[in-house]
C-alpha positions as CSV (number, residue, x, y, z in Angstrom):
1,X,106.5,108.2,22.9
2,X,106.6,109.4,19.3
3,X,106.3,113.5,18.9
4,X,104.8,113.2,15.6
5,X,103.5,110.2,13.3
6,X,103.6,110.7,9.9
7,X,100.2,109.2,9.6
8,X,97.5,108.8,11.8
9,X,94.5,106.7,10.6
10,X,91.3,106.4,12.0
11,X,88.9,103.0,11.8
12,X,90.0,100.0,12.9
13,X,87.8,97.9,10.8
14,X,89.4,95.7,7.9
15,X,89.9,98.8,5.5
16,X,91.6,101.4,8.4
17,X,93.7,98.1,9.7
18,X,95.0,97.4,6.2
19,X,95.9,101.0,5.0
20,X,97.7,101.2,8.7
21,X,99.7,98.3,7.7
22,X,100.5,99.2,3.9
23,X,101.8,102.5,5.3
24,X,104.1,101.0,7.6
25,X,105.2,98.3,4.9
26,X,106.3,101.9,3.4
27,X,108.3,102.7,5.9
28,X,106.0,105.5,7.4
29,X,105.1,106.1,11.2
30,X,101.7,104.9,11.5
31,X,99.4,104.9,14.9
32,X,95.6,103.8,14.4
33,X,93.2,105.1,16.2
34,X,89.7,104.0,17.2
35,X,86.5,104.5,19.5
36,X,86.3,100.9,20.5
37,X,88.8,98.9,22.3
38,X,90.6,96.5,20.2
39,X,88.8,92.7,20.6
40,X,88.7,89.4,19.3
41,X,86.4,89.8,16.0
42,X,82.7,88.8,16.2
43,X,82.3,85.7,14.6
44,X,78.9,86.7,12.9
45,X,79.3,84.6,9.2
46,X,79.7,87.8,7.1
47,X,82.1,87.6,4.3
48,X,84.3,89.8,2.0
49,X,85.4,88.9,-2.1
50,X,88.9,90.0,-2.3
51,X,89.2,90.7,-6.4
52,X,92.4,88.7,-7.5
53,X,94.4,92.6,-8.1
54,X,93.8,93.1,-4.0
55,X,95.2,89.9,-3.6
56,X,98.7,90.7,-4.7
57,X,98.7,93.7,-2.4
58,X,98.1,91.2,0.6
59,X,100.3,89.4,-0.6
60,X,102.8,92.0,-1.1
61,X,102.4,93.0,2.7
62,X,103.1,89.3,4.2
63,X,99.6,88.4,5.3
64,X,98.5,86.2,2.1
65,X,99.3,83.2,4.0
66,X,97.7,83.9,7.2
67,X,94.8,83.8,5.0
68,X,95.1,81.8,2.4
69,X,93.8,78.3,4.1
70,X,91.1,80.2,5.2
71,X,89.6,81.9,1.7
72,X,88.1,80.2,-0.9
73,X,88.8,81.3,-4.6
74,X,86.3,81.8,-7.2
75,X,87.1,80.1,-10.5
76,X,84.0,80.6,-12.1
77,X,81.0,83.4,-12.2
78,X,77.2,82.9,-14.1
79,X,75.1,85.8,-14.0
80,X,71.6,85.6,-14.9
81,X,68.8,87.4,-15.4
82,X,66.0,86.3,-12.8
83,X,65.3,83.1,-13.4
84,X,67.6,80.4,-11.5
85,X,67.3,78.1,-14.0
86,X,69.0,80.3,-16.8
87,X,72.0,79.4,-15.0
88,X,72.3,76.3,-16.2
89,X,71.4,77.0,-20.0
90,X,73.5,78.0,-22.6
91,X,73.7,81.4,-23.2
92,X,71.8,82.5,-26.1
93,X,71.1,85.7,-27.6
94,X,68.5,86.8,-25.4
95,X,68.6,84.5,-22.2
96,X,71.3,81.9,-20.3
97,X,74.1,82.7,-18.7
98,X,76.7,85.1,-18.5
99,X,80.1,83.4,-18.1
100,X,83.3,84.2,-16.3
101,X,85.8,81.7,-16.0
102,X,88.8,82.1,-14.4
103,X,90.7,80.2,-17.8
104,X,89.4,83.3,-20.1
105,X,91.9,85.7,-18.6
106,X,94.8,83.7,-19.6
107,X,93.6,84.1,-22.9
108,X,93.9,87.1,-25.4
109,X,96.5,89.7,-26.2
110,X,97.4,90.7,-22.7
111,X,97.1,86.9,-20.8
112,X,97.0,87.2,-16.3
113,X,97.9,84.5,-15.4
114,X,95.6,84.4,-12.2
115,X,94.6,81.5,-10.6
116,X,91.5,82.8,-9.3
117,X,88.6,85.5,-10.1
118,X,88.7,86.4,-6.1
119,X,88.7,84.6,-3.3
120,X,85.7,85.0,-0.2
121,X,87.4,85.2,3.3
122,X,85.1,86.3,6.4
123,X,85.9,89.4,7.5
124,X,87.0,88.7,11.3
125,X,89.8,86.7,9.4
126,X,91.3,89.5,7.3
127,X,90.2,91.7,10.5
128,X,92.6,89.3,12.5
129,X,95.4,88.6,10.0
130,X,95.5,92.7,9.3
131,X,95.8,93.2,13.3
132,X,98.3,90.5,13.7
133,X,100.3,91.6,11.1
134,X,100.3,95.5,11.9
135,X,100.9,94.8,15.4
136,X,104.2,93.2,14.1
137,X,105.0,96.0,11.6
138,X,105.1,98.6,14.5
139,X,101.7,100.1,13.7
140,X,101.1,101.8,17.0
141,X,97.4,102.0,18.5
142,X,95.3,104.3,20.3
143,X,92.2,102.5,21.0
144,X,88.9,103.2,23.3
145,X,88.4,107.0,23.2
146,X,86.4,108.9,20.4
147,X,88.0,111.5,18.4
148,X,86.8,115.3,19.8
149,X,88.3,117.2,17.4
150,X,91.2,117.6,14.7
151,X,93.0,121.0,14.0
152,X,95.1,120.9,10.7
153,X,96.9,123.7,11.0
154,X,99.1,124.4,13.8
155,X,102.2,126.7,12.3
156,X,104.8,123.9,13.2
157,X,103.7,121.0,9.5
158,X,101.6,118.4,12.0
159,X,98.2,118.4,12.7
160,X,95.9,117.6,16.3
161,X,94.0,115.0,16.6
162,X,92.4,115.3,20.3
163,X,90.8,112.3,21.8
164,X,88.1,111.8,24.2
165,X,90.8,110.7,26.8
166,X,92.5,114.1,26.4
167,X,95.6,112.6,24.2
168,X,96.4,114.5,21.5
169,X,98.4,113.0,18.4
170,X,100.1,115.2,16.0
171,X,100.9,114.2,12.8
172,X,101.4,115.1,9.2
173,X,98.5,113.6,8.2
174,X,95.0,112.2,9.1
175,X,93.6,109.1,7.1
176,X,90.0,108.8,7.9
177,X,88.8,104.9,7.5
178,X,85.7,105.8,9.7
179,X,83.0,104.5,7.7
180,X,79.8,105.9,5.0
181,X,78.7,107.9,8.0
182,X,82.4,109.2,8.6
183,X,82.4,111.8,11.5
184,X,85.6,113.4,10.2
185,X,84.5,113.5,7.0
186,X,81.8,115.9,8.2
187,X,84.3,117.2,10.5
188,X,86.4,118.7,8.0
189,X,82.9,119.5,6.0
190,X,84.1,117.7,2.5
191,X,80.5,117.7,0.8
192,X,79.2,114.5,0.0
193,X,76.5,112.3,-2.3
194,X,73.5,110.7,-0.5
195,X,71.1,108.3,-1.3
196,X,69.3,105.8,0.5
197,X,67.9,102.7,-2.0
198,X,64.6,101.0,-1.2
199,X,65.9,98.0,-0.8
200,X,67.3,96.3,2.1
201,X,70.8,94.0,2.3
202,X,70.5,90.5,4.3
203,X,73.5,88.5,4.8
204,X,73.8,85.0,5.7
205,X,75.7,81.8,5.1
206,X,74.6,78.0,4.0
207,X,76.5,75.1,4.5
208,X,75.0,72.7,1.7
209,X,75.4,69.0,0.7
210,X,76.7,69.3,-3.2
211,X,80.2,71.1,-3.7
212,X,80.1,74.3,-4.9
213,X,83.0,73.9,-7.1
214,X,84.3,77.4,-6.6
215,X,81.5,79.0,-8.5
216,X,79.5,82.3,-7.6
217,X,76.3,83.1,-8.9
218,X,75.0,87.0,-9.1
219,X,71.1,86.4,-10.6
220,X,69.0,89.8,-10.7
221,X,65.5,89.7,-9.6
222,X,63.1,92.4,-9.5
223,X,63.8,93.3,-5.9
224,X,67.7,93.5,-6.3
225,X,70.5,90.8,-6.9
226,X,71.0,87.5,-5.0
227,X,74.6,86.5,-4.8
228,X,75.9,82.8,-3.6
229,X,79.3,82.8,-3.1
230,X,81.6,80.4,-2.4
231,X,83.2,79.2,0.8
232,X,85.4,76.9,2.6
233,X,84.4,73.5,4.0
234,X,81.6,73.1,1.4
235,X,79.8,76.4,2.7
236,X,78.5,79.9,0.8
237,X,77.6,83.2,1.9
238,X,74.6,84.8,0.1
239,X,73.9,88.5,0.1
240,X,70.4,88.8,-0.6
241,X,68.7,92.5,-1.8
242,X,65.3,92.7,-1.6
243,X,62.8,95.7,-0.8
244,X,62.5,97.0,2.6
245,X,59.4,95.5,3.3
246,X,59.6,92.6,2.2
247,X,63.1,92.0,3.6
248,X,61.3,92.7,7.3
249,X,58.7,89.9,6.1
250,X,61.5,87.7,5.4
251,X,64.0,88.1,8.4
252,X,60.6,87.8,10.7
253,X,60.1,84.2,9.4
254,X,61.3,81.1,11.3
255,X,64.7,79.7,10.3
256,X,63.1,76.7,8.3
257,X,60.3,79.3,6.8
258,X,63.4,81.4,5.8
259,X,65.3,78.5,4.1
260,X,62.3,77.9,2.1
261,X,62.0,81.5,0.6
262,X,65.5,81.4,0.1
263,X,65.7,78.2,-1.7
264,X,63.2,79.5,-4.1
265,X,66.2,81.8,-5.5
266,X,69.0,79.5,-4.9
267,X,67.8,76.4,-6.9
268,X,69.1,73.3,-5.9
269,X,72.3,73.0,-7.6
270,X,73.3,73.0,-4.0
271,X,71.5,70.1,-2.4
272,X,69.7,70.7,1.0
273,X,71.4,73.1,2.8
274,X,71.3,74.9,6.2
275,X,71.7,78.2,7.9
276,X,75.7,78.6,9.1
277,X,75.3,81.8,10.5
278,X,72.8,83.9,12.2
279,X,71.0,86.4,9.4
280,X,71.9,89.9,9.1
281,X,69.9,92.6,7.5
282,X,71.7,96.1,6.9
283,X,70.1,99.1,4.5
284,X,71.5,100.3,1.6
285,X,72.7,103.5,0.9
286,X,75.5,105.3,-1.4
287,X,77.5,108.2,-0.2
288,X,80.0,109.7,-2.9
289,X,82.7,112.2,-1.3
290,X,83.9,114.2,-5.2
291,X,86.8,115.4,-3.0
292,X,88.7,113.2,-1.4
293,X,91.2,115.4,0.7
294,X,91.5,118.8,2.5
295,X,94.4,120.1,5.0
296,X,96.2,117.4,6.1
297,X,93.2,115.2,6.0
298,X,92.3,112.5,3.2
299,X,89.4,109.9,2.8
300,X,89.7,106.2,2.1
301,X,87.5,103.4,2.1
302,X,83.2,103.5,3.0
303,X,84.4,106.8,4.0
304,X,84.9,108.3,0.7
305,X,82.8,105.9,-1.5
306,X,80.0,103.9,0.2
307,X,78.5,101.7,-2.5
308,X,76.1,99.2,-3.7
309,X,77.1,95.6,-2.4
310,X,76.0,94.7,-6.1
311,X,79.2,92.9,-7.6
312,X,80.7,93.1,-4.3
313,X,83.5,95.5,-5.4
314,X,83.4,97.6,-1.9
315,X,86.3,96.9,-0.5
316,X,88.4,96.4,-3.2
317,X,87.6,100.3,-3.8
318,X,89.0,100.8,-0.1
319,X,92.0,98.3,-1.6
320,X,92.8,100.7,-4.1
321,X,92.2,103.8,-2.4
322,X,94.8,102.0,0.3
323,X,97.7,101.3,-2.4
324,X,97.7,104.6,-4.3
325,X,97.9,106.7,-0.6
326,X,100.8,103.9,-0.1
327,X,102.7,104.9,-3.4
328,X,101.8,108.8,-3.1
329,X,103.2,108.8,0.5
330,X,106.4,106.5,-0.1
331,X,107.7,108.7,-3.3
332,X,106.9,111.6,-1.2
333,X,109.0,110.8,1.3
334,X,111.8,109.5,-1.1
335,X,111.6,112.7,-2.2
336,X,111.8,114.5,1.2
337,X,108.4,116.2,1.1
338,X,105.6,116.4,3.6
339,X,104.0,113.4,3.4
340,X,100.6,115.8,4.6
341,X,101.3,118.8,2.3
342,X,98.6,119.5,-0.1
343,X,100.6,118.8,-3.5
344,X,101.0,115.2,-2.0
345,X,97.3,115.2,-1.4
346,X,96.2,116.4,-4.8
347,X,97.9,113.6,-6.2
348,X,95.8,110.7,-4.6
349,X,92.2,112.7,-5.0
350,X,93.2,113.3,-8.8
351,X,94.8,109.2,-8.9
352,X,91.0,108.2,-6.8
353,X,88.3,110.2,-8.2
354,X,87.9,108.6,-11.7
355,X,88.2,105.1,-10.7
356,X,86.0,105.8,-7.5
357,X,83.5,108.1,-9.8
358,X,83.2,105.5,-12.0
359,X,82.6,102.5,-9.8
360,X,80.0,104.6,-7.8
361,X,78.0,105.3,-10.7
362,X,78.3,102.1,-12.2
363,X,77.0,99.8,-9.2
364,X,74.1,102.1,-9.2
365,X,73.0,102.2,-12.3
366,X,73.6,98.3,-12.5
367,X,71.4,98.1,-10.0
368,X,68.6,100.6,-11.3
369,X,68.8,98.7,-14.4
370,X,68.1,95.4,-12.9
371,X,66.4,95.9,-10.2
372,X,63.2,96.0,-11.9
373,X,60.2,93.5,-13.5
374,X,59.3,95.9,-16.6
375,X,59.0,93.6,-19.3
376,X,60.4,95.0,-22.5
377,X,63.5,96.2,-20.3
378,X,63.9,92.7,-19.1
379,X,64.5,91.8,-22.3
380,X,66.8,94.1,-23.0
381,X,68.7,92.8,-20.1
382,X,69.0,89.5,-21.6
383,X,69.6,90.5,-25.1
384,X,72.7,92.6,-23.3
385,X,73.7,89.7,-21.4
386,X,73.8,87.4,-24.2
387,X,75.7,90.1,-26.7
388,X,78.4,90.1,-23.6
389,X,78.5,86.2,-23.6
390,X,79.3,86.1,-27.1
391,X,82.3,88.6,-27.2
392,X,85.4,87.5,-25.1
393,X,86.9,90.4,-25.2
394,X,83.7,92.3,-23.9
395,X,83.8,89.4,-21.0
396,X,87.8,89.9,-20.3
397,X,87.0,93.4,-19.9
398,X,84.6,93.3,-17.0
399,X,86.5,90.6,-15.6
400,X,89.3,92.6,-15.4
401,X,87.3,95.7,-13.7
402,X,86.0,93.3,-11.0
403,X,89.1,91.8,-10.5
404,X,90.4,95.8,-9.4
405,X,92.7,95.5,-12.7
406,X,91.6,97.8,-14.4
407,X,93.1,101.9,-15.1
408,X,96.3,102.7,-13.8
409,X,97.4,100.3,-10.9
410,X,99.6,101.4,-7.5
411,X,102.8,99.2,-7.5
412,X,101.4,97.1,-4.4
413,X,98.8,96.0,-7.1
414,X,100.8,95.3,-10.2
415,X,100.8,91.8,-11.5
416,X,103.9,89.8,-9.9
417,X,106.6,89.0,-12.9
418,X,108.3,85.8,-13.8
């Protein structure tokens, strides 16, 4: 058995399995560590949008073709502002839609040749493909028994992590990937950002009789933004956010009752449709961590910036966090350093904290600023939404921040060449 990892991460959920794996692509010793024994994921329909920039790190790590067959790329996004039907209308100045084509970022002065805006996988696929693939790499696991307690500083450059089984791991460093409501993260005491949202997030997926034709639609009603995304075999998964009393309305109906309320906000671009998963309903809150590391001990993921599922850029955050730790570790070690020492350390929270800053306070604001039936701000909306439509630039741009291509990119994350 290994005296000493050079990383131990804990969470064992889609963003803790992928750093795990990056970090042994890097040539680090990785062990992940969880509460829960390792099992065959729940097949319960929910879904994550994997921005086309988090794409090239999977595909960087070997796992792109696990799941390639099973994701479905988005080639086109409409946003509108509460109406279904101003989907379908050309934008104008103040109404219509908001237009992202996939085409538009091959365009310009600096062209990406992507194929795809993103791509929607469900999540006990990348959970399975990231498990599969670490397993390979040598990621070792320690799974079933709760963490108890974690010392940092021992005198000898490795850190404790005790476990409810009585193990203890030492190792340079400690990645927590333990969700918003980390425990390590209170743990280690790094302060946080709190606040719950009056709104509720339900989660469910249609399988419907018209293609979709690789399109996702993000419309803003009062109550908070309905998403339809697209998925294979002529399916999409819709994250619905809607007031908390309301949602409990809702998720009481019957299924058919449901489906009616929720076909009032999809339109019927889609055909009939029916439910092709059981519903889900989860409340919304942001937790912001402004530092991201202490002794041997860094954040990544929910853990360090819970957010919004508006724009559906939370794990692509955990992406990011996941490749910068990745290059921040691997020139450290090039270098012979101390893959845990806090110069290392400083360098990720200082890489992290704008881009996560930024993103945290952006999804909320979006979201205050939608979420809402005041008439003269609705207007504005639309006025906004049409200026955006009418600038290409203005549209490449937040194409390129939802596509996790924006600021100053890890290697794993670059665009391939040639």
């Amino acid at each position: 058995m290994r005296d000493v990892f050079d990383v131990c991460v804990v969470g064992a959920g889609m963003a803790g399995r992928l750093m795990a794996l990056a970090l042994r692509h890097q040539g680090l010793s990785v062990v992940l560590a969880d509460r829960a024994e390792p099992t065959v994921p729940v097949t319960d329909g929910r879904t994550t949008a994997l921005a086309y920039a988090s794409v090239r790190l999977v595909k960087r790590l070997g796992v792109w073709g696990t799941l390639e067959p099973k994701a479905e790329p988005i080639t086109d996004i409409l946003v509108s502002n509460g109406d279904p039907r101003d989907r379908f209308r050309p934008g104008g100045l103040t109404g219509g839609q908001l237009h992202f084509p996939a085409t538009l970022l091959a365009e310009g002065p600096k062209p990406q040749n992507e194929p795809a805006l993103g791509y929607i996988v469900e999540n006990k696929d990348l959970i399975a493909a990231f498990q599969e693939a670490g397993d390979k790499a040598g990621v070792e696991g320690r799974f079933g028994a709760a963490v108890t307690s974690y010392a940092a500083a021992s005198g000898d450059g490795a850190g404790r992590l005790t476990l409810a089984s009585g193990e203890v791991i030492r190792t340079r460093l400690l990645v927590a990937c333990d969700g918003k409501n980390s425990p390590l993260r209170g743990q280690v005491r790094l302060p946080t950002l709190n606040w719950g949202y009056p709104q509720t997030g339900i989660v469910f997926n249609i399988a419907h009789e018209r293609p979709h034709n690789g399109v996702a639609h993000e419309v803003f009603y009062p109550d908070g933004p309905f998403a339809i995304l697209p998925m294979r075999d002529n399916q999409c998964s819709i994250v619905w956010t809607q007031n908390k009393k309301s949602a409990q309305s809702f998720m009481a109906l019957s299924d058919e009752a449901f489906l009616e309320a929720a076909r009032e906000r999809i339109g019927d671009h889609l055909g009939a449709f029916t439910l092709a998963s059981p519903r889900q309903s989860y409340p919304l809150f942001l937790v912001y961590a402004p530092t991201l590391t202490a002794e041997r001990f860094a954040l990544a993921g929910d853990a360090a910036h819970g957010i919004h599922p508006i724009a559906g850029q939370g794990f692509n955050l955990a992406v990011k966090d996941i490749a910068v730790l990745a290059d921040v570790l691997a020139e450290a070690q090039a270098a012979g350093l101390d893959v845990g020492h806090g110069s290392v350390l400083q360098r990720y929270d200082r890489w992290r904290r704008f881009d996560g800053a930024s993103m945290v306070m952006g999804t909320d604001v979006l979201n205050r600023l939608f979420s809402n039936s005041f008439g003269p701000l609705k207007h504005i909306r639309g006025l906004g939404l049409g200026v955006v439509q009418r600038s290409d630039a203005a549209r490449r741009m937040f194409m390129r921040i939802s596509g996790a291509d924006a600021g100053t990119l890890p290697a794993l994350m670059q665009p391939f060449r040639g």
